[in-house]
Kinemage of the C-alpha trace (Angstrom):
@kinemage 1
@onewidth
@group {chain A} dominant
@subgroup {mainchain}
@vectorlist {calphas} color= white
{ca unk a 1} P 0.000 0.000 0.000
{ca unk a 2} L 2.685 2.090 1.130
{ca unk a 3} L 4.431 1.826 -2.456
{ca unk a 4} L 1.177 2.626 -4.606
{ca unk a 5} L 0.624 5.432 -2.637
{ca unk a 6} L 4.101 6.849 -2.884
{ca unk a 7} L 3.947 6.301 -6.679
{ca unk a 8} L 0.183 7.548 -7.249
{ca unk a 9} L 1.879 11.219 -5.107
{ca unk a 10} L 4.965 11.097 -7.652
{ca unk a 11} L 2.900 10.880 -10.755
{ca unk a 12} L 0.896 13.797 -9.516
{ca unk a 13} L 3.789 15.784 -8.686
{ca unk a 14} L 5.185 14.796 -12.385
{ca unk a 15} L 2.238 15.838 -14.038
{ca unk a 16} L 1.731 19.494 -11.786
{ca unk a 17} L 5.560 20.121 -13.188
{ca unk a 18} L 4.062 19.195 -16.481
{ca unk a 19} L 0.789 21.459 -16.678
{ca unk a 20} L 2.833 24.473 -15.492
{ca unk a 21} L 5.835 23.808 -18.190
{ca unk a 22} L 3.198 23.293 -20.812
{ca unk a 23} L 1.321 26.273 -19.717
{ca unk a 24} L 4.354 28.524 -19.834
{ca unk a 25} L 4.001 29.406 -16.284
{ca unk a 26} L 7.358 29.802 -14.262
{ca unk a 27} L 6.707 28.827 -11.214
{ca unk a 28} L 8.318 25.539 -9.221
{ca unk a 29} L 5.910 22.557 -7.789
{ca unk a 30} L 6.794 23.176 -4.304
{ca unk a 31} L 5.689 26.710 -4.778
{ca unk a 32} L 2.465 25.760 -6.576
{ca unk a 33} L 1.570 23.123 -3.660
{ca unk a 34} L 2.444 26.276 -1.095
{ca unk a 35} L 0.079 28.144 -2.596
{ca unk a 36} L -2.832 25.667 -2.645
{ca unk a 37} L -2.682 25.851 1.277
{ca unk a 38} L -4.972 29.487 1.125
{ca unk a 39} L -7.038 28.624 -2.009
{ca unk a 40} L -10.529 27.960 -1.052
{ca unk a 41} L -13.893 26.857 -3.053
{ca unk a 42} L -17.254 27.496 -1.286
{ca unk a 43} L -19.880 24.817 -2.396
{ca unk a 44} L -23.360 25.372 -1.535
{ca unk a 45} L -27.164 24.319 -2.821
{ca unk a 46} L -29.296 26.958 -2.758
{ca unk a 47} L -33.241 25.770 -1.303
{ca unk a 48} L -35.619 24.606 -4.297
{ca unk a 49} L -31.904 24.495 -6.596
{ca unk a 50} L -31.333 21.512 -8.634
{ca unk a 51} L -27.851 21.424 -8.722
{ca unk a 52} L -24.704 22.623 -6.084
{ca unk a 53} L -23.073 25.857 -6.937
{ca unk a 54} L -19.493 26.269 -6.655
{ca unk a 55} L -17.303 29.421 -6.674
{ca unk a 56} L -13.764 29.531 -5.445
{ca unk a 57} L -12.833 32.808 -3.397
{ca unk a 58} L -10.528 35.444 -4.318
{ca unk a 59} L -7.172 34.557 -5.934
{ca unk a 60} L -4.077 36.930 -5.646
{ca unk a 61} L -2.003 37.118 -8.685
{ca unk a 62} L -0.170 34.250 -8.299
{ca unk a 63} L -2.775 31.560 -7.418
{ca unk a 64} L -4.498 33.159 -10.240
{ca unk a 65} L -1.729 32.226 -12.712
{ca unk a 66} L -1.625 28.565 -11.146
{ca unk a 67} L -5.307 28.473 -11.360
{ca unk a 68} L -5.322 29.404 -15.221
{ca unk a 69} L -2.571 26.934 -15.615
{ca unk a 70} L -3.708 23.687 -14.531
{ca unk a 71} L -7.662 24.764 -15.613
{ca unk a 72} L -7.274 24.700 -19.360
């Protein structure tokens, strides 16, 4: 289990670095995982709503730029 897990937290981490060299964005992994600590998504279902609402909260600049990176 221990080994699977390790691997299935490497590819991850391989594909992040990939997103944000495809994306053109110059920014390291450990950064982008630094700055996923303070981004935040509010879900909520409004009464008599048929489907859950989501809206992430304001973004500075540079989780903005990671955002737009691994989004497209």
């Amino acid at each position: 289990a221990h080994i699977c897990i390790a691997f299935v937290a490497y590819a991850v981490w391989k594909e992040l670095e990939r997103q944000l060299q495809r994306n053109g964005v110059r920014m390291s992994a450990r950064r982008a995982a630094e700055l996923t600590h303070t981004m935040y998504e509010l879900e909520y279902t409004l009464p008599h709503a048929k489907r859950m609402e989501k809206h992430i909260l304001k973004l500075d600049a540079e989780q903005q730029l990671l955002h737009d990176a691994v989004h497209r």
